[in-house]
MILOLO-983940 format. One record per residue: z negated, y negated, x negated of N, C-alpha, C, O in turn; chain; residue number from 1. Coordinates in nm, 2 decimals, always signed. Layout:
BEGIN
    n.pz    n.py    n.px   ca.pz   ca.py   ca.px    c.pz    c.py    c.px    o.pz    o.py    o.px  chaine  num
       Z       Y       X       Z       Y       X       Z       Y       X       Z       Y       X       A  NUM
...
! end
This chain:
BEGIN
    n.pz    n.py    n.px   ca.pz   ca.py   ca.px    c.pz    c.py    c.px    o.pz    o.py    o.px  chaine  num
   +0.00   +0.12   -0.08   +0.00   +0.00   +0.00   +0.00   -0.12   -0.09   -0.05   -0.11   -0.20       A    1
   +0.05   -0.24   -0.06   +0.07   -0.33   -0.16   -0.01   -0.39   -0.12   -0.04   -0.37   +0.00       A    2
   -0.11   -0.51   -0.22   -0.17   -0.60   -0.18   -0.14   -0.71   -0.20   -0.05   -0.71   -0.28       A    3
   -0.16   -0.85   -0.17   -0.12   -0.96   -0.15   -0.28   -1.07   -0.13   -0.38   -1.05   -0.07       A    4
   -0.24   -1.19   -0.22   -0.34   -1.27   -0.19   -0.27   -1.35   -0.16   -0.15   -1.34   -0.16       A    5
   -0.37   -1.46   -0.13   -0.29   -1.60   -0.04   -0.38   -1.74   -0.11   -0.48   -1.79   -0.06       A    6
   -0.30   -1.78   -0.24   -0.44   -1.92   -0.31   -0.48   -1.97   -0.23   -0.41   -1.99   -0.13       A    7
   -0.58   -2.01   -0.25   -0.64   -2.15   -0.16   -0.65   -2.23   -0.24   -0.61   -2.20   -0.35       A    8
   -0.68   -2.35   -0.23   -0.72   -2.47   -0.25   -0.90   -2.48   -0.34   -0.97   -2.38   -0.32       A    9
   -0.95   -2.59   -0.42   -1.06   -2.59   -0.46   -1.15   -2.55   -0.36   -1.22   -2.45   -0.37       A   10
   -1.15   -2.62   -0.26   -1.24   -2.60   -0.12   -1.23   -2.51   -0.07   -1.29   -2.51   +0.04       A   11
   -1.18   -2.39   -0.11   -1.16   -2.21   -0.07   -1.32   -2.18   -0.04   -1.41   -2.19   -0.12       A   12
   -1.35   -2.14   +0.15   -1.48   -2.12   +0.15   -1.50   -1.96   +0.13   -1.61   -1.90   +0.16       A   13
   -1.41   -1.88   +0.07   -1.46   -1.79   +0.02   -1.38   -1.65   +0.03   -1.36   -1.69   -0.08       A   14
   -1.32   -1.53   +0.05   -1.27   -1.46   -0.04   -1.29   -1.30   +0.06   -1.40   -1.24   +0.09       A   15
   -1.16   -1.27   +0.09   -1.21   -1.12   +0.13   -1.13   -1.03   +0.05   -1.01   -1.03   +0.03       A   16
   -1.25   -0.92   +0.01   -1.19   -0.83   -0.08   -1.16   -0.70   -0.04   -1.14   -0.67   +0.08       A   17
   -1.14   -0.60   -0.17   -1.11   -0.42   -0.15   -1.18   -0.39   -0.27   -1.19   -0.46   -0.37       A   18
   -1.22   -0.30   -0.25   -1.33   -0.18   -0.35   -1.21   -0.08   -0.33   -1.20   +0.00   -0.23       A   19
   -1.12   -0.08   -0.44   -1.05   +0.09   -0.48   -1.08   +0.15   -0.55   -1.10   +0.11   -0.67       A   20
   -1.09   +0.30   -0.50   -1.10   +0.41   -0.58   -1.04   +0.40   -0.77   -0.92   +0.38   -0.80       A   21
   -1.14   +0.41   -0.84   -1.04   +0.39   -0.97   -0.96   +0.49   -1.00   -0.87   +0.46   -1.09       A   22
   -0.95   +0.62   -0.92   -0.84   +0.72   -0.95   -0.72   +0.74   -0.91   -0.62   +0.77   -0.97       A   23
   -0.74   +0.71   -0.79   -0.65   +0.70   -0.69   -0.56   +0.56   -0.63   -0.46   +0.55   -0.57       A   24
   -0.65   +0.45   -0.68   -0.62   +0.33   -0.65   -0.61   +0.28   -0.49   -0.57   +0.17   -0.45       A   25
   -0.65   +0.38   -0.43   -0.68   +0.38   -0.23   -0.79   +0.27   -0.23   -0.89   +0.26   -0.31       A   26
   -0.76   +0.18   -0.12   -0.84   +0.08   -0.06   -0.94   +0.22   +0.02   -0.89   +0.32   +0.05       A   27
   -1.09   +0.17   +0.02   -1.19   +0.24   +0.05   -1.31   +0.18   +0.10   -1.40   +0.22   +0.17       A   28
   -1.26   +0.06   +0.06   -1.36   -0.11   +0.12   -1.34   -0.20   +0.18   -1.43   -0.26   +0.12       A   29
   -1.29   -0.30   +0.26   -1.30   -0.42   +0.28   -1.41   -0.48   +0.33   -1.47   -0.45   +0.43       A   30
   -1.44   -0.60   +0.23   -1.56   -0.69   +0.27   -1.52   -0.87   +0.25   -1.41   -0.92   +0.22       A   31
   -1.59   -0.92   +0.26   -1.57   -1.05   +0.27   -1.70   -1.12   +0.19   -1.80   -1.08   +0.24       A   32
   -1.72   -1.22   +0.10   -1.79   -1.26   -0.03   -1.79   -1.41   -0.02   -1.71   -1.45   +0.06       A   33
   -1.87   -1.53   -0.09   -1.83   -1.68   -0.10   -1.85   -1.67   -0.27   -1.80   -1.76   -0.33       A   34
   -1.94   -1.54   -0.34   -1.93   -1.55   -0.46   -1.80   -1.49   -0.52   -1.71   -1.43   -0.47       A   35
   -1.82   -1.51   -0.67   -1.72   -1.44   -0.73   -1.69   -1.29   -0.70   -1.76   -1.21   -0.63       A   36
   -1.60   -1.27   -0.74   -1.56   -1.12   -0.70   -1.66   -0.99   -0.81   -1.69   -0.87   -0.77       A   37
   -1.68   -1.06   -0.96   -1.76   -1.02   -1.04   -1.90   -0.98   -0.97   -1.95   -0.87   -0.97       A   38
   -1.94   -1.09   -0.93   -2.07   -1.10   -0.86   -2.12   -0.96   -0.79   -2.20   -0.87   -0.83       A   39
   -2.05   -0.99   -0.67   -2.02   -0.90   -0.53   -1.98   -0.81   -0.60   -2.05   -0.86   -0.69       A   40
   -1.93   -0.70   -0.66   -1.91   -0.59   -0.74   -2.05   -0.55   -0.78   -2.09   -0.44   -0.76       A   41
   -2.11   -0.67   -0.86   -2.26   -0.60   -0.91   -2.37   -0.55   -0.78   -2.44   -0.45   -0.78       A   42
   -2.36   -0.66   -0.69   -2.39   -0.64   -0.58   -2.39   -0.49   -0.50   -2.49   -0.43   -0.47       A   43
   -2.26   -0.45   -0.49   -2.24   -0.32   -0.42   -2.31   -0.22   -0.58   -2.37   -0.12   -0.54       A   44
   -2.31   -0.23   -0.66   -2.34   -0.13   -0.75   -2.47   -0.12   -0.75   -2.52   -0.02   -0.79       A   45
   -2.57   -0.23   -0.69   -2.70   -0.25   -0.70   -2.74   -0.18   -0.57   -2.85   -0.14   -0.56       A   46
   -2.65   -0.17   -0.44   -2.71   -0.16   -0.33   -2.79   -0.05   -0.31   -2.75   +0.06   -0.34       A   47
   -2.90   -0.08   -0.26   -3.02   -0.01   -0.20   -3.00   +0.04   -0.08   -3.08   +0.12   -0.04       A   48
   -2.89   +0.01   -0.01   -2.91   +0.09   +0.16   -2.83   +0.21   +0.17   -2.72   +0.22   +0.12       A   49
   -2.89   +0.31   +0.25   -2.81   +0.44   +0.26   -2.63   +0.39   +0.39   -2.60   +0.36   +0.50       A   50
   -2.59   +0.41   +0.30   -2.46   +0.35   +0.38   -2.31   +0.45   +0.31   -2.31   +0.47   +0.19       A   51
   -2.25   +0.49   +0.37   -2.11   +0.57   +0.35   -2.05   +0.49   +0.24   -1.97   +0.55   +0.18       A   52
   -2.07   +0.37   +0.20   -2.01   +0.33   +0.11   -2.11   +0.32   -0.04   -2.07   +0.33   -0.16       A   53
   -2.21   +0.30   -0.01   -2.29   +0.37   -0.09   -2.32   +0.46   -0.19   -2.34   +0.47   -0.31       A   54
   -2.28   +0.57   -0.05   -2.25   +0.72   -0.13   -2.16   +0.75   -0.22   -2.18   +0.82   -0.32       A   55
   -2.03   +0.68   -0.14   -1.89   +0.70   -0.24   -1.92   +0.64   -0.35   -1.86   +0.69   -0.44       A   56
   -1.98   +0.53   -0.40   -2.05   +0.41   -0.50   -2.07   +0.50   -0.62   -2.02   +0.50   -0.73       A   57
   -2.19   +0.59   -0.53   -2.29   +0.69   -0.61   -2.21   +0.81   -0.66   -2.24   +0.86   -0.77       A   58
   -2.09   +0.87   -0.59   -2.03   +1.00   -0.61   -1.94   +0.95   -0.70   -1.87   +1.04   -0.76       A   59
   -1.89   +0.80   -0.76   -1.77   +0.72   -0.83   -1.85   +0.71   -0.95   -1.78   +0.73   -1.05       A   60
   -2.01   +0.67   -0.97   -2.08   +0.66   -1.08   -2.16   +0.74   -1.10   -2.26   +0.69   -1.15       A   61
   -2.16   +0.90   -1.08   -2.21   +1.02   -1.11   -2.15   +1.12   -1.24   -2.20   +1.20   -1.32       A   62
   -1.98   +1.03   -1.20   -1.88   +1.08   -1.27   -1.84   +0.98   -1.39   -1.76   +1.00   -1.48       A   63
   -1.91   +0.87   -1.36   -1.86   +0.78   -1.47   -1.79   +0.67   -1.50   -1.76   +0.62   -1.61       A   64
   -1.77   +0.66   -1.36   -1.66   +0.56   -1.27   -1.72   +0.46   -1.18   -1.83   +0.47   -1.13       A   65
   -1.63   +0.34   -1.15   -1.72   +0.27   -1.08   -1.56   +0.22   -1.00   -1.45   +0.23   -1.04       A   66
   -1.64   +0.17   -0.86   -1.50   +0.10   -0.78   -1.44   +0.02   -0.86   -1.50   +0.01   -0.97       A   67
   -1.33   -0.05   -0.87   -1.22   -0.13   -0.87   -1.23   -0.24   -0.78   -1.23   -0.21   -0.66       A   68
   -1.24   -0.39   -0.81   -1.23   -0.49   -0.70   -1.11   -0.54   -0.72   -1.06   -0.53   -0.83       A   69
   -1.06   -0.61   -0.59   -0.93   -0.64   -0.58   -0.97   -0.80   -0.47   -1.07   -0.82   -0.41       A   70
   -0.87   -0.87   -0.47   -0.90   -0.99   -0.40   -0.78   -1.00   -0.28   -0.67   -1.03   -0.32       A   71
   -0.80   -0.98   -0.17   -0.72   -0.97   -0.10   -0.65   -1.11   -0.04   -0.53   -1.14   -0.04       A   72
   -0.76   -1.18   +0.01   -0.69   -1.31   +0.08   -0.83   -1.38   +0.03   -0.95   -1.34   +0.02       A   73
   -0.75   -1.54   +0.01   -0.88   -1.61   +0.01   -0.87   -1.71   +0.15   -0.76   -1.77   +0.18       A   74
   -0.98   -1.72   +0.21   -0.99   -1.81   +0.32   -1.00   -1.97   +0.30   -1.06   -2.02   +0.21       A   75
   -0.95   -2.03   +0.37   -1.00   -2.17   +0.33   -0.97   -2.22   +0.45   -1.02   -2.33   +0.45       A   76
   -0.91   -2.18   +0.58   -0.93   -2.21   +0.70   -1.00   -2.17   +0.82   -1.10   -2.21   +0.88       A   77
   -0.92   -2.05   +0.85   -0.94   -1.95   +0.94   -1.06   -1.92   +0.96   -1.11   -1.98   +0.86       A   78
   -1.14   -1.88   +1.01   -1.27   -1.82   +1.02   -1.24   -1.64   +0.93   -1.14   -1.56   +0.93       A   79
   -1.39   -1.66   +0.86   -1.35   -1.55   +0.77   -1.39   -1.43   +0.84   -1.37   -1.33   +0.77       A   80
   -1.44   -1.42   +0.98   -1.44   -1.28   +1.02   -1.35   -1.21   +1.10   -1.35   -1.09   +1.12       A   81
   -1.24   -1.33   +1.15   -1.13   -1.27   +1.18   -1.07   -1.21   +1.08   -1.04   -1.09   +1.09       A   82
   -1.03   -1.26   +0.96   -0.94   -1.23   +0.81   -0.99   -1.08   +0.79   -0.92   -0.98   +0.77       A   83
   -1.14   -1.09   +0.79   -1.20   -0.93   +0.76   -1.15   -0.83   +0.86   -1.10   -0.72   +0.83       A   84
   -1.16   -0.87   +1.00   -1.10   -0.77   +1.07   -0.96   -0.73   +1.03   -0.93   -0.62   +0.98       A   85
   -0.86   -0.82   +1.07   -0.78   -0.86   +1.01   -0.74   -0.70   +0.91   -0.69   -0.59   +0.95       A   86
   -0.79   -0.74   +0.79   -0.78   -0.63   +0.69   -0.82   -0.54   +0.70   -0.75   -0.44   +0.67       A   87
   -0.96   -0.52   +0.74   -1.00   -0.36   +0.75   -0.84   -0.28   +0.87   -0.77   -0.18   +0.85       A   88
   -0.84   -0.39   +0.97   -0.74   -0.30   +1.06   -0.64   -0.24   +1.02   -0.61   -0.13   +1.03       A   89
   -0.57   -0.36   +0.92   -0.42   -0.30   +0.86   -0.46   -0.22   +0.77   -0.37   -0.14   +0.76       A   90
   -0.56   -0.19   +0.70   -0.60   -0.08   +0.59   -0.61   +0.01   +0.67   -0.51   +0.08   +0.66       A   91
   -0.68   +0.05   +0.78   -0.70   +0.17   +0.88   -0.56   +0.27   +0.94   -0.54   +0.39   +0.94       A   92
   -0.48   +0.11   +0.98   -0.37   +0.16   +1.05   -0.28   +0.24   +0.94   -0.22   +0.34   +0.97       A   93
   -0.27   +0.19   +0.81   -0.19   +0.24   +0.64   -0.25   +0.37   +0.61   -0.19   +0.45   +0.53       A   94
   -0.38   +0.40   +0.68   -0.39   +0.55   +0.66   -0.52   +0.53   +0.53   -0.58   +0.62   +0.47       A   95
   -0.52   +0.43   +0.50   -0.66   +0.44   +0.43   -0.82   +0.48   +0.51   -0.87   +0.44   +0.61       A   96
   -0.85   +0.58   +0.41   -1.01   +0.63   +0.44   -1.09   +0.52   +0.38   -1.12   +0.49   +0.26       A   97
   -1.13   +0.46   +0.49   -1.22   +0.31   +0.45   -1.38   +0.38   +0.51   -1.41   +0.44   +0.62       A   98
   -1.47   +0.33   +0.35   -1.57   +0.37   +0.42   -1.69   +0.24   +0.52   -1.81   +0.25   +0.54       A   99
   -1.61   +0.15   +0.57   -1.69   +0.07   +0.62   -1.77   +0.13   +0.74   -1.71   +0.20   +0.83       A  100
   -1.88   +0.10   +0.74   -1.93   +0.11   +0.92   -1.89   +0.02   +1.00   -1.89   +0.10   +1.09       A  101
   -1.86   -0.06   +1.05   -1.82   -0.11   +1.16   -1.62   -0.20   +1.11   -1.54   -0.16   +1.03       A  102
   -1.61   -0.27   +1.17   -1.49   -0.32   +1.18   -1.45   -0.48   +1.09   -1.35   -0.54   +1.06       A  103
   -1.60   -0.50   +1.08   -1.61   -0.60   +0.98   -1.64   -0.73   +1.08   -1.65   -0.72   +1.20       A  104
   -1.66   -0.87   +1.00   -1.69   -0.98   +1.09   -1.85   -1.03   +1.10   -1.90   -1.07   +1.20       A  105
   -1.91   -1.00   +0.95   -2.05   -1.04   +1.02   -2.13   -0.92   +1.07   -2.23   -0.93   +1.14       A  106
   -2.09   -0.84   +1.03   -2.21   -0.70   +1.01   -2.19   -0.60   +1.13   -2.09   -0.55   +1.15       A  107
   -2.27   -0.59   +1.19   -2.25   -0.50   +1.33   -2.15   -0.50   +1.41   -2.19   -0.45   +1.52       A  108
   -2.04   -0.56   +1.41   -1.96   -0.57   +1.44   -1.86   -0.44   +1.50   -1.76   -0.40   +1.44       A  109
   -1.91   -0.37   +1.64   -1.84   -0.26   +1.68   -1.87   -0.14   +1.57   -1.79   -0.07   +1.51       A  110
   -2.03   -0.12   +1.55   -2.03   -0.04   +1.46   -1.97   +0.12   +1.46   -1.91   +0.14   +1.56       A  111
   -1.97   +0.20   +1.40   -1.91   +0.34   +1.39   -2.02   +0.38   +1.49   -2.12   +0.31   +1.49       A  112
   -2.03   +0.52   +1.58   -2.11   +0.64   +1.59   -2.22   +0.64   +1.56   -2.33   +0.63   +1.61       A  113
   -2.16   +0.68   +1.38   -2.28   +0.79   +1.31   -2.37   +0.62   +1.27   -2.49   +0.62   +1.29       A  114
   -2.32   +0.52   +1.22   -2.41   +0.37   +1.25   -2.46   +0.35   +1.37   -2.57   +0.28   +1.37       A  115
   -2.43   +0.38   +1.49   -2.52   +0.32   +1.59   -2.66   +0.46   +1.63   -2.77   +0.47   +1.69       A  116
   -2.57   +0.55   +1.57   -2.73   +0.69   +1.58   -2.80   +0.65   +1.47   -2.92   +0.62   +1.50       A  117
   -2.78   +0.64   +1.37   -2.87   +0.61   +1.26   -2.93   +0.47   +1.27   -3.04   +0.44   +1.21       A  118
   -2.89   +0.39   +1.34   -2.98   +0.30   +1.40   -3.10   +0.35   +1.45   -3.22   +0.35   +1.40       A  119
   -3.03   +0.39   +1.59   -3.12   +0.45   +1.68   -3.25   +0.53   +1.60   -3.36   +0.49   +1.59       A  120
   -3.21   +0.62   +1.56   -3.32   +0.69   +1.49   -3.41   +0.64   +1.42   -3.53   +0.66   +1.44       A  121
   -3.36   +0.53   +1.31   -3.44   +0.45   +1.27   -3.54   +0.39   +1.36   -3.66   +0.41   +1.32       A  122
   -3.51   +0.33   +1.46   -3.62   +0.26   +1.51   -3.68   +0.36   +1.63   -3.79   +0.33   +1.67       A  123
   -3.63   +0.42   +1.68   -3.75   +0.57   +1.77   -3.88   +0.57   +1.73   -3.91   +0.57   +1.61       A  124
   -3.97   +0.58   +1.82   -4.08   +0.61   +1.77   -4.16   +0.47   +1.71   -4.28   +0.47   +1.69       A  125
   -4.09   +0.37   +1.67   -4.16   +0.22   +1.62   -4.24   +0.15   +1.70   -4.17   +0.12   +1.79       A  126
   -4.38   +0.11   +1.72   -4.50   +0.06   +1.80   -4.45   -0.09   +1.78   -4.45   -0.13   +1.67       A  127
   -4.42   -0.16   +1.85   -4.38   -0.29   +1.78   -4.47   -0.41   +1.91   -4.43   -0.52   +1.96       A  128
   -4.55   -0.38   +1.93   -4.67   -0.43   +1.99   -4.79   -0.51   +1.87   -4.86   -0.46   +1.79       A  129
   -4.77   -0.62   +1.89   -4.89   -0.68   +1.79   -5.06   -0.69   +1.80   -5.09   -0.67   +1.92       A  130
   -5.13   -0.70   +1.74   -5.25   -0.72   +1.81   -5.24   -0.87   +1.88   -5.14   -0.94   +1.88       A  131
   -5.41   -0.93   +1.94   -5.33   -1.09   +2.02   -5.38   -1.17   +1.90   -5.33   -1.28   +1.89       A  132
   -5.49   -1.14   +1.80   -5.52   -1.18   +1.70   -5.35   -1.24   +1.61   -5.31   -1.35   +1.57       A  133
   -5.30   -1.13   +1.62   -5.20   -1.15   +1.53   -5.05   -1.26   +1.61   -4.98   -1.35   +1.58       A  134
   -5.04   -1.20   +1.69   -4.93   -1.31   +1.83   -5.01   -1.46   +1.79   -4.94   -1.56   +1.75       A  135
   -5.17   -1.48   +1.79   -5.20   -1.62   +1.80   -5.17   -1.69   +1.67   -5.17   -1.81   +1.66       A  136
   -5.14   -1.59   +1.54   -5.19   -1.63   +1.41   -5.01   -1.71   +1.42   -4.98   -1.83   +1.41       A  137
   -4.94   -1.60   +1.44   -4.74   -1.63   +1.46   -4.74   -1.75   +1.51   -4.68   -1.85   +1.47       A  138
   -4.82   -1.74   +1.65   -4.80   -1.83   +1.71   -4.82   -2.01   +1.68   -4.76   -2.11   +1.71       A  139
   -4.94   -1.99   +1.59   -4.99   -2.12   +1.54   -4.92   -2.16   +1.44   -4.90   -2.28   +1.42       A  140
   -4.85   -2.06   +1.37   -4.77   -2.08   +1.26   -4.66   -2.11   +1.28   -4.61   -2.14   +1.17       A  141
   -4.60   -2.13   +1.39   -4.45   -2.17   +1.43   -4.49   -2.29   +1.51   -4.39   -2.35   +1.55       A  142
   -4.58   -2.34   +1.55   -4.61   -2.47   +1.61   -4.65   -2.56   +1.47   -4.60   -2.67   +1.46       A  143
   -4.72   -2.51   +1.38   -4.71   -2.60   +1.25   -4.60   -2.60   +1.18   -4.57   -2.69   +1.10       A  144
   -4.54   -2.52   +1.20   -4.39   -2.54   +1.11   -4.30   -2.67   +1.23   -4.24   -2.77   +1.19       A  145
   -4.33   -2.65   +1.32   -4.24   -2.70   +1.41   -4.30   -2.88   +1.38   -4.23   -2.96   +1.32       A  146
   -4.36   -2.88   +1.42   -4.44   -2.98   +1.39   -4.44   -3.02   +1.26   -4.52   -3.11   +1.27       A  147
   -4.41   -3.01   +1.14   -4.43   -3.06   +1.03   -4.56   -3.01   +0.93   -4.58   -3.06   +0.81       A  148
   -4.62   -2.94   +0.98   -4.74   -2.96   +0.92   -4.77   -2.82   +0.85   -4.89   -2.80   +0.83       A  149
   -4.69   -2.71   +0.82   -4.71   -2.62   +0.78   -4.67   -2.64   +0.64   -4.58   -2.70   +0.58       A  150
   -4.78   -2.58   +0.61   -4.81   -2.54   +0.45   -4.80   -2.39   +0.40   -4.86   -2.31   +0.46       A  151
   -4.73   -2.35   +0.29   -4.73   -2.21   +0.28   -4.89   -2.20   +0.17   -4.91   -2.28   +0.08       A  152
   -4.96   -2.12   +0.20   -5.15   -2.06   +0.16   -5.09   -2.06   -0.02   -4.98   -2.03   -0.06       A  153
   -5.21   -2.11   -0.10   -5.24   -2.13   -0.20   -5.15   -1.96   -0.28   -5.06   -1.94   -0.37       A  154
   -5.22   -1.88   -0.21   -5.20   -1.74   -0.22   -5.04   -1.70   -0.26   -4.99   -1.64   -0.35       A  155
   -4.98   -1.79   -0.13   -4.81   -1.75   -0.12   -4.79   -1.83   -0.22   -4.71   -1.77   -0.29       A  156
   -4.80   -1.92   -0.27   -4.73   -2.05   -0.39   -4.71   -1.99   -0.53   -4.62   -1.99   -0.62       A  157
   -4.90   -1.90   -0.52   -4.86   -1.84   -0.64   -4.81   -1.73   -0.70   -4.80   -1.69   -0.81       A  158
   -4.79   -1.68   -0.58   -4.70   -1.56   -0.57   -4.55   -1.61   -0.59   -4.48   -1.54   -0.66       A  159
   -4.51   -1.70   -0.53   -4.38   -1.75   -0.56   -4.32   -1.79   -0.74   -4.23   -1.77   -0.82       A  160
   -4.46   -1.85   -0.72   -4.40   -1.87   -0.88   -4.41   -1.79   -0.99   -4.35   -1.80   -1.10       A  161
   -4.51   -1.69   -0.93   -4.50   -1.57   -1.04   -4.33   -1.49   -1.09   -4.27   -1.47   -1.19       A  162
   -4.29   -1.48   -0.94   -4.16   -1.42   -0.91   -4.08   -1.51   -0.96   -3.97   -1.46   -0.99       A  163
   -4.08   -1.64   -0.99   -3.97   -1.69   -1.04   -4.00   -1.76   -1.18   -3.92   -1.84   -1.23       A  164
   -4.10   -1.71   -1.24   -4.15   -1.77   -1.35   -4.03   -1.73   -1.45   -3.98   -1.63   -1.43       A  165
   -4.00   -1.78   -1.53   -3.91   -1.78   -1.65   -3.76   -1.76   -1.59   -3.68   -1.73   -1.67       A  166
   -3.73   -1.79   -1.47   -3.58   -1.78   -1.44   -3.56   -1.90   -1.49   -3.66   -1.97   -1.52       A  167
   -3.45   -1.92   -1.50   -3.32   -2.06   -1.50   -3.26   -2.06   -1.42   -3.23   -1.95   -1.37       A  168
   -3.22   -2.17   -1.35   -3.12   -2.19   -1.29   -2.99   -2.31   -1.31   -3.00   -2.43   -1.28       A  169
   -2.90   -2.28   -1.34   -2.82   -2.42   -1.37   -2.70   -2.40   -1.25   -2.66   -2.29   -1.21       A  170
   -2.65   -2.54   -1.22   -2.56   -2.54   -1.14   -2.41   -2.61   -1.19   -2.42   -2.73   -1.17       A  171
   -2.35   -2.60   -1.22   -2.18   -2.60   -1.25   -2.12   -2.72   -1.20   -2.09   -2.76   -1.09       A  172
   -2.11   -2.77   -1.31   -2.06   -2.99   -1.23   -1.96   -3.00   -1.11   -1.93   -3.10   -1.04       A  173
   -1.88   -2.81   -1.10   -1.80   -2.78   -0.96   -1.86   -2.80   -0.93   -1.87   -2.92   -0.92       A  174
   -2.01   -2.71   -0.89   -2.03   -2.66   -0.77   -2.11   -2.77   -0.69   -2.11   -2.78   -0.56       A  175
   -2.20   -2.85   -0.81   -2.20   -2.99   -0.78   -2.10   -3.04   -0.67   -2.11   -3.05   -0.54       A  176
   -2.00   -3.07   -0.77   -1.89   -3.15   -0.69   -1.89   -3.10   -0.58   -1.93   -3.18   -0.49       A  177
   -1.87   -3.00   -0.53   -1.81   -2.93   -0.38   -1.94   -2.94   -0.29   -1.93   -2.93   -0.17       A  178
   -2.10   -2.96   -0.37   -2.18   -2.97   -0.21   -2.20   -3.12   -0.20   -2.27   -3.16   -0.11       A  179
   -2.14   -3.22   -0.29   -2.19   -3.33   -0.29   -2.03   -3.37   -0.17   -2.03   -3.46   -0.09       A  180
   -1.92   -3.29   -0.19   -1.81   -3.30   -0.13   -1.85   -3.30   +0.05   -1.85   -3.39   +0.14       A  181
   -1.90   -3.13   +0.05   -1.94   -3.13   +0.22   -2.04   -3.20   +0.24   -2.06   -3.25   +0.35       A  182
   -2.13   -3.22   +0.15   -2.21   -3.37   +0.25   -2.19   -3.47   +0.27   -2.25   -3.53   +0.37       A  183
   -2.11   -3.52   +0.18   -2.00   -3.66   +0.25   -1.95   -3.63   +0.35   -1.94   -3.72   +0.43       A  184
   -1.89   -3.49   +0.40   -1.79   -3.50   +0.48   -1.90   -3.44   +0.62   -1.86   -3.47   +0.74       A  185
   -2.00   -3.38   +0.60   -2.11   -3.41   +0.71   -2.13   -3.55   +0.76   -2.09   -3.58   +0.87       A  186
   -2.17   -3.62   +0.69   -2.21   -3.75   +0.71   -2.14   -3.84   +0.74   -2.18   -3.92   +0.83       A  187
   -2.02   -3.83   +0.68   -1.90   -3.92   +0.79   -1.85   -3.84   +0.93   -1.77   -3.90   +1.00       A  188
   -1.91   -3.71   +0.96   -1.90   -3.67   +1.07   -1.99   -3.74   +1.13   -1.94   -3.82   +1.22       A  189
   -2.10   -3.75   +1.12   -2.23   -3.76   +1.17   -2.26   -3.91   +1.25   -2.33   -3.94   +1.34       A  190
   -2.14   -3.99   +1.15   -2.15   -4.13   +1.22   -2.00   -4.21   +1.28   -2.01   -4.32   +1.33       A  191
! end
């Protein structure tokens, strides 16, 4: 099957791809990303959730292999969960074994079967009744947020910063440019 991208422009809000097989070179994935395609690659290699695509992940780097990313179309208009459907469909219809669960668009989206039982199971059997202690605690806590006046507990702060102690973060004079871009262009909406 041939693939085809479509450039966008600087303002490209972001990018839907294919995970192929490295042997076979079969589309196996379509997903949709705003990071690099680099990124999203480490991303799927890192994933923690039991998912059909997952598996194939795990059965591709058992052997010593890892998917292949490919950049299919980049969006810069359209709503990007049409484009995803969009592609998963024509991959489907081409006879590719795609392991998505659902059809794409923002996640549950018409999920598969064996996704909507494995839901189900998951949550069977879950007590999801609170004590009223605990409803009043939620409850106070969303009226202080609401209100302005919520503070996250000494406790959570320093928990925060434990977790981010010695990261870096730097941001890219683009990527600058581009949020200082859509907030201009909020704000001359706005008035």
């Amino acid at each position: 099957m041939a693939l085809h991208s479509t450039e966008g422009s600087a303002s490209s809000v972001g990018f839907v791809y294919a995970l192929l097989d490295p042997e076979t070179e079969e589309v196996r994935y379509v997903g949709f990303t705003r990071f690099t395609l680099e990124k999203r690659l480490q991303e799927h290699l890192c994933d923690g959730f039991k998912t059909h695509r997952r598996n194939w992940i795990q059965s591709l780097r058992r052997r010593g292999l890892r998917p292949t990313i490919t950049l299919l179309e980049t969006v810069v208009e359209e709503p990007w969960q049409a484009r995803e459907q969009w592609w998963i469909k024509h991959c489907r219809e081409a006879g590719c074994n795609l392991v998505n669960g659902t059809d794409g668009g923002d996640g549950m989206n018409n999920p598969s079967e064996e996704v909507r039982r494995k839901c189900g199971d998951a949550q069977r059997g879950k007590k999801r009744v609170h004590s009223p202690e605990t409803v009043e605690r939620i409850r106070q806590q969303a009226l202080a947020r609401y209100a302005g006046g919520w503070k996250p507990s000494d406790e959570s702060v320093d928990s925060m910063k434990r977790k981010l102690r010695g990261r870096t973060h730097t941001t890219s004079d683009e990527t600058k440019e581009k949020i200082r871009q859509r907030a201009l262009e909020r704000y001359r909406k706005g008035t």
